[in-house]
C-alpha positions as CSV (number, residue, x, y, z in Angstrom):
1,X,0.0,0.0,0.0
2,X,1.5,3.4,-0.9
3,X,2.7,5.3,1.8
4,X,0.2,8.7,1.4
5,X,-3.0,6.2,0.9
6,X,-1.9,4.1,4.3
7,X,-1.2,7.3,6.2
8,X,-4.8,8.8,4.8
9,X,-6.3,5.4,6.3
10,X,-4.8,6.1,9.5
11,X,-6.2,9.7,9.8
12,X,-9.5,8.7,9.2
13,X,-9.6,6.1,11.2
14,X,-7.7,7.6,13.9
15,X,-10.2,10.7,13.8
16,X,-13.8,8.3,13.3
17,X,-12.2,6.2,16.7
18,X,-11.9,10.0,18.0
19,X,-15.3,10.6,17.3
20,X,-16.4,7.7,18.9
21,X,-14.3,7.9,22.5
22,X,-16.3,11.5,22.4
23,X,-19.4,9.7,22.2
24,X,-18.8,7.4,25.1
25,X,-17.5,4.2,23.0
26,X,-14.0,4.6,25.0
27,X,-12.7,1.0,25.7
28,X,-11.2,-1.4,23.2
29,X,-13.9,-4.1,23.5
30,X,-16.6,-1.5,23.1
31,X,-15.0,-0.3,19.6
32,X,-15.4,-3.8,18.8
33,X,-18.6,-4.4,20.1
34,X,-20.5,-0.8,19.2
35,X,-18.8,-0.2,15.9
36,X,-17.8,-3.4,14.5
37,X,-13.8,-2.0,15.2
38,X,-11.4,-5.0,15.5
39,X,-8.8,-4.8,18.3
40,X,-6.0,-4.8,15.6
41,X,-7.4,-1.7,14.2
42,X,-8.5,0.4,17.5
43,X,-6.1,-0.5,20.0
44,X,-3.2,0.7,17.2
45,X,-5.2,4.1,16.6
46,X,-5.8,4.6,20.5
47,X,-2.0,4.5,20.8
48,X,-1.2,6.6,18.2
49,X,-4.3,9.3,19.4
50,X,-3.3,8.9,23.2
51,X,0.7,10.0,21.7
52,X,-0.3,12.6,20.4
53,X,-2.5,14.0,23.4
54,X,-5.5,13.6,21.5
55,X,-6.7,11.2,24.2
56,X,-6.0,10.4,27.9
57,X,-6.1,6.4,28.6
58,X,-7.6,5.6,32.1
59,X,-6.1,2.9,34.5
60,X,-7.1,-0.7,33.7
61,X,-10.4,-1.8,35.1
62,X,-12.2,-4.7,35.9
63,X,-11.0,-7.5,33.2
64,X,-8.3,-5.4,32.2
65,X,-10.6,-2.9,29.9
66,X,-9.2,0.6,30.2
67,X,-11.3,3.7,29.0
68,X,-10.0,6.9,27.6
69,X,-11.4,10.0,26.7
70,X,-10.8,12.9,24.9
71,X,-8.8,16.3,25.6
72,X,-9.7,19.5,25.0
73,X,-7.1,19.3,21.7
74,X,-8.8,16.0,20.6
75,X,-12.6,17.8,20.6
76,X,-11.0,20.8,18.8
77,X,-9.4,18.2,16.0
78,X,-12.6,16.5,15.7
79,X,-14.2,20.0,15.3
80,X,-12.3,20.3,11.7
81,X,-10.1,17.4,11.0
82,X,-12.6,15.4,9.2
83,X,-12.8,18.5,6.5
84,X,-9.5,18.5,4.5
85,X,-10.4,14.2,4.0
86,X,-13.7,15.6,2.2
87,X,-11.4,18.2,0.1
88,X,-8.7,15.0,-0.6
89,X,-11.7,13.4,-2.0
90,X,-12.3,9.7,-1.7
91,X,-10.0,7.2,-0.6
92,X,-11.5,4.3,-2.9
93,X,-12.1,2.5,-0.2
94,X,-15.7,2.0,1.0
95,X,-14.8,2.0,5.0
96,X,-12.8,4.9,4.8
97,X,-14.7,6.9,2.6
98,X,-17.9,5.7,5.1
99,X,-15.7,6.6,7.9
100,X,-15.1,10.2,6.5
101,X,-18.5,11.1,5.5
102,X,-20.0,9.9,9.0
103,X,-17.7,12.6,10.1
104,X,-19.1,14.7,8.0
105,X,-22.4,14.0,9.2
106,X,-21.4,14.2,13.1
107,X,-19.8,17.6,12.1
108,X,-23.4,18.5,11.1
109,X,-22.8,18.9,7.5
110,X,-25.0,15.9,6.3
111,X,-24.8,17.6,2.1
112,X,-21.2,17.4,2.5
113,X,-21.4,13.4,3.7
114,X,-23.8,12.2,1.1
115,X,-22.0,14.0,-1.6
116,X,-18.7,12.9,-0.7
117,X,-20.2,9.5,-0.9
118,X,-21.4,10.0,-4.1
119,X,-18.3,10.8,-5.7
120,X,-16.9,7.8,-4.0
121,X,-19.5,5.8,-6.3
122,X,-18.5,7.6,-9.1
123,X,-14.8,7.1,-8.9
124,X,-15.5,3.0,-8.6
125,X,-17.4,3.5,-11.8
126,X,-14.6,5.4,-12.7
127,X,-12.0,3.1,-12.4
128,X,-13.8,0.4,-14.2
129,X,-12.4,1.6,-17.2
130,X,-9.0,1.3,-16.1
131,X,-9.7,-2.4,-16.1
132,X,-10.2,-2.3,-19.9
133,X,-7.0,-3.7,-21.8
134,X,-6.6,-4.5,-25.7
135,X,-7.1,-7.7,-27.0
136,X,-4.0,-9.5,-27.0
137,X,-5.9,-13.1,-26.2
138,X,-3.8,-14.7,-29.3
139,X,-0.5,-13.9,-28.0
140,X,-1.4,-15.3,-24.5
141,X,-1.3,-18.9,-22.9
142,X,-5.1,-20.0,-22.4
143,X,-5.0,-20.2,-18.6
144,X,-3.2,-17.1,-18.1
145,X,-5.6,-15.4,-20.5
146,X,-8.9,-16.6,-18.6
147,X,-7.0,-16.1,-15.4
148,X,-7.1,-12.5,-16.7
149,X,-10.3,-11.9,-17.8
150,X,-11.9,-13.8,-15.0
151,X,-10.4,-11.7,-12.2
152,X,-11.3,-8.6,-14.5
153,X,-15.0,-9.8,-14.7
154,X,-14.8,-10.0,-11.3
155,X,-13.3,-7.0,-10.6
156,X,-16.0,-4.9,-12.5
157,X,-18.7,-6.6,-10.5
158,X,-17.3,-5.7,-7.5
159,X,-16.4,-2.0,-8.1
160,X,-20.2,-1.8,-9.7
161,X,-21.3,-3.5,-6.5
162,X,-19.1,-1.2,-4.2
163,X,-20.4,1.8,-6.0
164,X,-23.8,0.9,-5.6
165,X,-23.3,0.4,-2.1
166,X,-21.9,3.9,-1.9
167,X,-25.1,5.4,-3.7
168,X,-27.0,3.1,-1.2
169,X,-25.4,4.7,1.9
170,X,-25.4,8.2,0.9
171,X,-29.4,8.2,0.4
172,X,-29.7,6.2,4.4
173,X,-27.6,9.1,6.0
174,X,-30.2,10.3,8.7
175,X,-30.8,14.4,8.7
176,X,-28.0,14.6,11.8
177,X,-26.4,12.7,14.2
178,X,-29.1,11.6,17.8
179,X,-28.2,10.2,21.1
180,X,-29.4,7.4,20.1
181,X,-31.0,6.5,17.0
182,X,-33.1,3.3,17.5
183,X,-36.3,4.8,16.6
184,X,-34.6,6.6,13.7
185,X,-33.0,4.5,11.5
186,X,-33.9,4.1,7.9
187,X,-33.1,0.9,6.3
188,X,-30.7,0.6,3.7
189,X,-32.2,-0.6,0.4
190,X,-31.4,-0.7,-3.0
């Protein structure tokens, strides 16, 4: 993974987890368990946010769970940091464009969120051309050349599918952020 696309992961990631030890999802396990976070990608992002003071970490409690929470620098970061991610424009990835446009969202600027996931649609539409080659099926061995176009086919199908989810998402964003949104949420559909 290039260095500037790995680095933009980590920023949106580390600024989403941000978000979420503001909204009271400050352990670990609860990253995992509220947001669907894995322990390999929160606990590194916790570090990373509690070294740069974004975050203070709490003593271990019981079963060894410790809580952090954010510092007056972290709540001014979240205030802004999701915006220059929007101006980058989408990653390509669907997480971390979701990521970024939920930020968006939480930084009340729901036209912002759904447009930004827009574009990410159109950019894996986009990029479906780049999966176009020349003919060159007679100079190529038979299984390498349906090796080739298989994984192609496959590729298209799953960029149309990605973009589609994309388009999906952008249209469920609720109006703004709630405490709590159980009697809220809109379905995703197709």
């Amino acid at each position: 993974m290039p260095e500037a696309r790995d680095k933009r992961r980590k920023t949106d990631l580390d600024l989403f987890v941000l978000a979420l030890v503001d909204g009271g999802v400050s352990t670990p396990y609860a990253l995992q368990m509220s947001a669907g976070l894995s322990p390999g990608a929160s606990i590194p992002a916790l570090q990373r946010l509690t070294e740069a003071g974004l975050v203070l970490q709490g003593k271990p409690g019981s079963r060894g769970r410790t809580e952090h929470r954010v510092t007056p620098a972290g709540k001014k970061l979240l205030k802004t940091g999701w915006r220059s991610l929007i101006e980058e424009g989408p990653s390509g990835d669907l997480d971390s464009d979701l990521r970024v446009a939920l930020l968006a969202l939480a930084g009340g600027e729901r036209r912002l969120a759904k447009g930004f996931l827009e574009r990410s649609a159109a950019r894996k539409l986009e990029s479906i051309s780049a999966l176009e080659r020349p003919d060159e099926s007679d100079s190529l061995p038979p299984l390498a050349y349906w090796y080739r176009e298989l994984r192609s086919a496959s590729a298209r199908v799953m960029l149309k599918g990605g973009s589609a989810a994309a388009l999906a998402m952008a249209e469920a964003l609720p109006r703004k952020l709630k405490k709590s949104n159980r009697r809220t949420r809109r379905p995703i559909t197709r």
